[in-house]
C-alpha positions as CSV (number, residue, x, y, z in Angstrom):
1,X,114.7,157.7,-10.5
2,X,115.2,157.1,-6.7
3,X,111.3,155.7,-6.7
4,X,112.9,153.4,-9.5
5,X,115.6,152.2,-7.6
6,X,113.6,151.6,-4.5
7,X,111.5,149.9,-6.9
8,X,114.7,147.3,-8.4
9,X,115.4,147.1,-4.8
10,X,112.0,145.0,-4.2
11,X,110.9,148.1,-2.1
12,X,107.8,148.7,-4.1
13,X,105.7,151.1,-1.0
14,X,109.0,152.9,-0.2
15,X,108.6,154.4,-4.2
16,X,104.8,154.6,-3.7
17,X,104.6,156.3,-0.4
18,X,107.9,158.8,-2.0
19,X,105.8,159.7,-5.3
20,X,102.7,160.3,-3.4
21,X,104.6,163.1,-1.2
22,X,106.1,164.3,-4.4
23,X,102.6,164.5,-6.6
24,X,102.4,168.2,-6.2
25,X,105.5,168.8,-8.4
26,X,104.9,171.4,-11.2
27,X,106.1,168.5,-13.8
28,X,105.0,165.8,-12.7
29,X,104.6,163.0,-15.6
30,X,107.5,161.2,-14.2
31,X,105.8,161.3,-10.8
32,X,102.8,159.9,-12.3
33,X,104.7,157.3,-14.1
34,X,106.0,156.5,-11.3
35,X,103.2,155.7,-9.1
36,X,101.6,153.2,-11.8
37,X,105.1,151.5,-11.6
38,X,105.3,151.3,-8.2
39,X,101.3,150.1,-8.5
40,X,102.6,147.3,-10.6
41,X,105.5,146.4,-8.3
42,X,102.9,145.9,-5.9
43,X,100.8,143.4,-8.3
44,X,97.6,146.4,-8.7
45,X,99.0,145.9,-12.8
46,X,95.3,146.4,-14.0
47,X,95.3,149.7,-11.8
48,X,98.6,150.7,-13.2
49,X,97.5,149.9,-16.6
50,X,94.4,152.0,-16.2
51,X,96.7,155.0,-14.6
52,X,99.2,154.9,-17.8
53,X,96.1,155.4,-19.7
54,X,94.3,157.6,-18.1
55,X,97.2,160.2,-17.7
56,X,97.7,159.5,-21.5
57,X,100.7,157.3,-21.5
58,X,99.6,154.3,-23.5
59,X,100.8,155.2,-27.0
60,X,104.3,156.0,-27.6
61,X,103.5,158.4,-30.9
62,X,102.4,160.8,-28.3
63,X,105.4,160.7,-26.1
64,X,108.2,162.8,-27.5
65,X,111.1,162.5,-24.3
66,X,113.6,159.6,-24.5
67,X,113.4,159.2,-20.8
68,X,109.9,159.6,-20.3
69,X,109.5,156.8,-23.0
70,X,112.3,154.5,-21.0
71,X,110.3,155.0,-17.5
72,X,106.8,154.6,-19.5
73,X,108.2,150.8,-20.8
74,X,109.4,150.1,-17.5
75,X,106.5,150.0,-15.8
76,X,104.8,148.6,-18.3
77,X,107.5,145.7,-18.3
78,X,106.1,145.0,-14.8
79,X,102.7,144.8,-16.1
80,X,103.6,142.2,-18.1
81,X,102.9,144.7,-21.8
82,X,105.8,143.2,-23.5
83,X,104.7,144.7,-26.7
84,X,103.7,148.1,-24.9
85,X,107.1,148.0,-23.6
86,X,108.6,147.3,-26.6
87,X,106.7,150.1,-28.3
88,X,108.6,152.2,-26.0
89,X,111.9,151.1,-25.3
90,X,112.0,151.7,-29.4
91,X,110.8,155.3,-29.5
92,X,113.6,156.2,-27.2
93,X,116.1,154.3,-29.5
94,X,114.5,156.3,-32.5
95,X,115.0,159.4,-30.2
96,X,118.3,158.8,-29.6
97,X,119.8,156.0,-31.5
98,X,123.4,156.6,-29.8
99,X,122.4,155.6,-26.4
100,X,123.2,152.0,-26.1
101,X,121.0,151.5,-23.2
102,X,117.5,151.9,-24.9
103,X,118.9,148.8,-26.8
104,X,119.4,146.5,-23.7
105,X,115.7,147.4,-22.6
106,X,114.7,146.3,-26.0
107,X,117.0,143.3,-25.7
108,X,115.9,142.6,-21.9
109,X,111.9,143.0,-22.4
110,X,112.7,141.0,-25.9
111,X,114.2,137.8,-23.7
112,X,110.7,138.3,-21.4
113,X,108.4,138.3,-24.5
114,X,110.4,135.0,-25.7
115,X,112.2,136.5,-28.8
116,X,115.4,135.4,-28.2
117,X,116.4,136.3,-31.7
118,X,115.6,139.7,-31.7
119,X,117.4,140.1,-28.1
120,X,120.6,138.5,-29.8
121,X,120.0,141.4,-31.9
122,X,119.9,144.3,-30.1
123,X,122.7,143.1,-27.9
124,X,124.9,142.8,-31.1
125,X,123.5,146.2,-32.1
126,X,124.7,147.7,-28.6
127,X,128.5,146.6,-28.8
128,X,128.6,148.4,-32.1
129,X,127.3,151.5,-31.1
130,X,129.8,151.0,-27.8
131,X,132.5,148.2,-27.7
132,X,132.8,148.9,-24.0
133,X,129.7,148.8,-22.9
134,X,129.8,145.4,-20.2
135,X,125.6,145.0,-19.8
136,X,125.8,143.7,-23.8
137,X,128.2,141.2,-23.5
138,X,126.4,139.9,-19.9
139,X,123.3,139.7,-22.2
140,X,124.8,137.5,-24.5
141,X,126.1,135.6,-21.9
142,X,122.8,135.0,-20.6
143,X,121.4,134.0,-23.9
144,X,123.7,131.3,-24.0
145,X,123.2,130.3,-20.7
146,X,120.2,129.3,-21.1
147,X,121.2,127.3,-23.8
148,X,123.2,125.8,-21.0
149,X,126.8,126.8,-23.5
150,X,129.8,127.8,-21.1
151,X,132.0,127.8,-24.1
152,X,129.8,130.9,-25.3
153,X,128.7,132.2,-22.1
154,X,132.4,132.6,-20.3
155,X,133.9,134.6,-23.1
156,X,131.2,136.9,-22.8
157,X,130.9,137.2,-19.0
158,X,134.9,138.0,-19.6
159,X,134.7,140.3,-21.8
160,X,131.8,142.1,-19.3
161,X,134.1,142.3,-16.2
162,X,137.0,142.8,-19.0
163,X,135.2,146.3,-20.0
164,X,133.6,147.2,-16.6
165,X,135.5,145.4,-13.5
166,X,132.7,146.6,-11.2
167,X,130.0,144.9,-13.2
168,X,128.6,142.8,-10.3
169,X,126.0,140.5,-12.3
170,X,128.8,139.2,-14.2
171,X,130.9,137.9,-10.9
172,X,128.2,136.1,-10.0
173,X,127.4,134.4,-12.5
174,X,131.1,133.7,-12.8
175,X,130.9,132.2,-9.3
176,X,128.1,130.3,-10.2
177,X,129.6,128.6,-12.7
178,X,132.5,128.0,-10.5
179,X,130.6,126.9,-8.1
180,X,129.6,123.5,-10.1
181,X,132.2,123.3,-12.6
182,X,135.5,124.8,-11.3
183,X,135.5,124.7,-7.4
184,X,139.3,126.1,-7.4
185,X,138.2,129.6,-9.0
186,X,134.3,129.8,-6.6
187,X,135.9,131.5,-3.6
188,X,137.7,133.8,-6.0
189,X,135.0,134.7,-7.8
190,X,132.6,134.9,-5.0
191,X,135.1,137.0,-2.9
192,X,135.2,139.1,-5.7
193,X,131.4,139.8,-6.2
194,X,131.2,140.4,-2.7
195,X,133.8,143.0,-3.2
196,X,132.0,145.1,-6.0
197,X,128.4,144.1,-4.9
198,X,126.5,145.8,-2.4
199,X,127.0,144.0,1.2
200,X,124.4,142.0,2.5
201,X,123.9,139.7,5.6
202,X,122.9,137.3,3.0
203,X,126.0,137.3,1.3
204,X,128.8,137.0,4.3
205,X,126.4,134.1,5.4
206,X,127.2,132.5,2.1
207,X,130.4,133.1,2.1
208,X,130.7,131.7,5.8
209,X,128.7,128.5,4.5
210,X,131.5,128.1,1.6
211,X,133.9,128.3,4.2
212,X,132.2,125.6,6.2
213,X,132.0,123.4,3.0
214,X,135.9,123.9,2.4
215,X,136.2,122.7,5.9
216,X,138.3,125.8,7.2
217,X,136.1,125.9,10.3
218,X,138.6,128.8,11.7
219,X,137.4,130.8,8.8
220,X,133.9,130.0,9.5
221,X,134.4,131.4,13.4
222,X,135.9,135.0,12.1
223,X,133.2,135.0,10.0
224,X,130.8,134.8,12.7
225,X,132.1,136.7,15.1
226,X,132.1,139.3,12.7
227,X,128.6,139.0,11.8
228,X,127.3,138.6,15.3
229,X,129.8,142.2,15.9
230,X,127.2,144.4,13.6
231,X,124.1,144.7,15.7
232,X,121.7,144.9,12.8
233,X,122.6,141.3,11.6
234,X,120.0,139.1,10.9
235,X,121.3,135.4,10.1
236,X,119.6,132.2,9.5
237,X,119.1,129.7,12.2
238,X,121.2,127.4,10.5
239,X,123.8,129.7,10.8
240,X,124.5,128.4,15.0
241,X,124.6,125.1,13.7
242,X,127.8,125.6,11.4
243,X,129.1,128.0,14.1
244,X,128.7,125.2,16.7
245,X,130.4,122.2,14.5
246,X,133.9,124.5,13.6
247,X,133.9,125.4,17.2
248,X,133.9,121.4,17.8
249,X,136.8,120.8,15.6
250,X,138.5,123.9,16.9
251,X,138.3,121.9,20.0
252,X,136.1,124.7,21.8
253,X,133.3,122.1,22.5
254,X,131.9,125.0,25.1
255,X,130.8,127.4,22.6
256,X,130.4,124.2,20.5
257,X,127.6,123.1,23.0
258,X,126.3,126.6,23.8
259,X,125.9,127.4,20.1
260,X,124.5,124.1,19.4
261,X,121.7,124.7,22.0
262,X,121.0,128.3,20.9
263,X,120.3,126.5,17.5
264,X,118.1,124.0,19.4
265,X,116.0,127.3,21.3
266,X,115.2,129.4,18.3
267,X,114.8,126.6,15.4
268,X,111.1,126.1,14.7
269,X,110.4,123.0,16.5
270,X,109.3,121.0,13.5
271,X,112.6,121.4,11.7
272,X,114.7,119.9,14.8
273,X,116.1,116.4,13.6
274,X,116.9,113.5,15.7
275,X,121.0,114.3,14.4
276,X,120.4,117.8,16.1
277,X,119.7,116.5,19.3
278,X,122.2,114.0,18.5
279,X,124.7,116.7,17.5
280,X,123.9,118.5,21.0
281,X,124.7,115.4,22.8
282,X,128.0,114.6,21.3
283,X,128.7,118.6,22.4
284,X,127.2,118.2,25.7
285,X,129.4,115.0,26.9
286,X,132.7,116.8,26.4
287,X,131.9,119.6,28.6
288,X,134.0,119.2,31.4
289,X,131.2,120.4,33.5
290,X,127.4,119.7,32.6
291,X,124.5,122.1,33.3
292,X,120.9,120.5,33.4
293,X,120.1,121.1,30.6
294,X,123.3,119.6,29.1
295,X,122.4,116.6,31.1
296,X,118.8,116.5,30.1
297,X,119.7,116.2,26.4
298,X,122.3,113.7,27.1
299,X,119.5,111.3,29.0
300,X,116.9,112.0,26.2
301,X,119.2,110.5,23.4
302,X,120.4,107.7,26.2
303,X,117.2,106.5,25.8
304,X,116.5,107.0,22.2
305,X,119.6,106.4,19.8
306,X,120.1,102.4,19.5
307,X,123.9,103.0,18.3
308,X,125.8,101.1,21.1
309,X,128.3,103.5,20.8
310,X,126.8,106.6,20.9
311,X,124.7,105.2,24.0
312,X,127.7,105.1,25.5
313,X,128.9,108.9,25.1
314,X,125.8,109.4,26.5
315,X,125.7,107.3,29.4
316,X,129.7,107.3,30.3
317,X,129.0,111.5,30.0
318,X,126.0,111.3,32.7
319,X,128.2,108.7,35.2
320,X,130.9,111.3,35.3
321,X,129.2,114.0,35.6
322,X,127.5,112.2,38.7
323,X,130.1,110.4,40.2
324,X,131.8,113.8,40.3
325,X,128.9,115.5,42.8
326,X,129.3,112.5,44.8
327,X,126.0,111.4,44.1
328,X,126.3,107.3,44.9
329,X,123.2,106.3,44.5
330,X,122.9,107.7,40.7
331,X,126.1,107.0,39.9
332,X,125.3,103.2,40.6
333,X,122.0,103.7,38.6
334,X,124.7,104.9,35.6
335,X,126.7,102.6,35.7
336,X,123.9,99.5,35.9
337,X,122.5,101.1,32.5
338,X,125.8,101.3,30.9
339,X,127.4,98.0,31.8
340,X,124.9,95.8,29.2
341,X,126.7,97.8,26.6
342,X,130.3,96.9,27.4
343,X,131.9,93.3,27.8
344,X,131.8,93.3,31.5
345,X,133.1,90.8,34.6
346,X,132.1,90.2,38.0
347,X,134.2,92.9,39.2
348,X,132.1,95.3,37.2
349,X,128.9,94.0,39.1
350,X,130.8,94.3,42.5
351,X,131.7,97.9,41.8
352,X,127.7,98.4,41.4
């Protein structure tokens, strides 16, 4: 069962390489269940199904273990043998018809081989056996979500969390469904499945990104510095470029500009826009004092933005920074570039 997880985890050669060191094992049809699963997680399913066969797991008559029968139709789920599964998941229930979770395997592989009638079924035929058990209500709810019916569906994710509050699939579809149709109840429902869910990078980066969105950039800073605390994080590009715009409004246009330009350094060249660089700019001219490459970025988008006013930024941004290093003769060179975009008098040329 820890090959099985690793498996539900997407970690398909962990389980392989784990049941190959276990093969010796005096019983070992699990073990050799468990390889052909791990085979079909990897996408060798005509090598698993040859395996299951071979070791004589391909009729469930012969197979007289409820669990053996419930890792048998697993991997043959991920073979795609819906009705070998099925064959399966059904001998366990006949083997033990008071287990409510041979029923949701029936239910689950049911929804896969497109009988949503009988899944409705065995869902319905769960609860009664157990009335508390939250993954038969979150299959209901899933039937009727993809009927696209939140009148249905949120009673019955309700009723999940209701009967299990740690049921994590149920928050999130919660927070999905807050997240387009009732944005005062998403962060709570989010905050929540991140709560009972297992953490991930992934998740605090969504979390940061909702932040972003709800514009409270001081949020989005704790966030970051938080995830940029744990050594082993691993966030997405974007992830500098909504660091470096909270910073702005914070008024920190340094680590505005320097997160800005980290974006700019590790972002795959052909997904740098023209509102980056611009974005770097705007950073780069409130900097008090300008490195080269601060300045650099500020002449490229001189020259390329046609916006009067962002030319401007740009150009007033470069003057300063020149006319503070006392260098005359490019401060003049500025200030000739910038004048044809202000309404300027002979006094103007003079001071050229």
């Amino acid at each position: 069962w820890l090959g099985e997880t690793y498996i539900k985890n997407k970690d398909a050669n962990k389980a392989y390489n784990l049941f190959i060191e276990q093969k010796s094992l005096k019983n070992a049809a699990f073990i050799k269940i468990g390889l052909a699963h791990a085979n079909a997680a990897l996408g060798l399913r005509k090598e698993a199904e040859l395996q299951l066969k071979n070791d004589g797991f391909d009729n469930a008559s012969n197979v007289n273990s409820e669990m053996l029968c419930v890792a048998i139709g697993r991997a043959y789920v991920d073979i795609y043998k819906f009705e070998k599964a099925i064959s399966f998941f059904t001998k366990a229930k006949q083997l033990n018809p008071s287990n409510p979770y041979n029923l949701i395997m029936l239910a689950d592989v049911s929804i896969r081989n497109a009988d949503g009638s009988a899944a409705y079924k065995y869902y319905t035929e769960a609860i009664k056996i157990d009335s508390n058990y939250a993954p038969a209500y979150f299959g209901l709810a899933k039937i009727y979500i993809s009927q696209k019916n939140p009148s249905f569906y949120l009673p019955q994710l309700l009723k999940a969390i209701s009967k299990d509050s740690m049921f994590v699939p149920a928050w999130y579809e919660l927070y999905k469904h807050a997240y387009y149709n009732d944005k005062s109840n998403a962060k709570k429902y989010y905050a929540k499945y991140l709560e009972v869910a297992d953490k991930t990078q992934k998740q605090a980066y969504q979390l940061l990104v909702m932040d972003y969105n709800a514009k409270k950039y001081s949020n989005v800073i704790a966030k970051a510095k938080a995830l940029l605390a744990d050594k082993e994080s691993d966030v997405p590009v974007e992830f500098y470029k909504y660091v470096a715009y909270s910073y702005y409004v914070t008024k920190n246009n340094s680590e505005a500009y320097n997160n800005m330009l980290h974006y700019i350094d590790i972002q795959d060249s052909n997904k740098i826009t023209n509102f980056d660089y611009y974005l770097t700019a705007q950073f780069a001219a409130r900097l008090p004092k300008k490195d080269s490459i601060a300045i650099g970025i500020l002449t490229q988008e001189f020259d390329r933005d046609t916006t009067t006013k962002n030319k401007l930024i740009y150009g007033n941004a470069i003057l300063f920074y020149h006319t503070s290093k006392k260098d005359n003769a490019k401060s003049a060179m500025w200030k000739e570039k910038t004048l044809p975009l202000t309404k300027y008098n002979k006094v103007d040329m003079y001071n050229v």
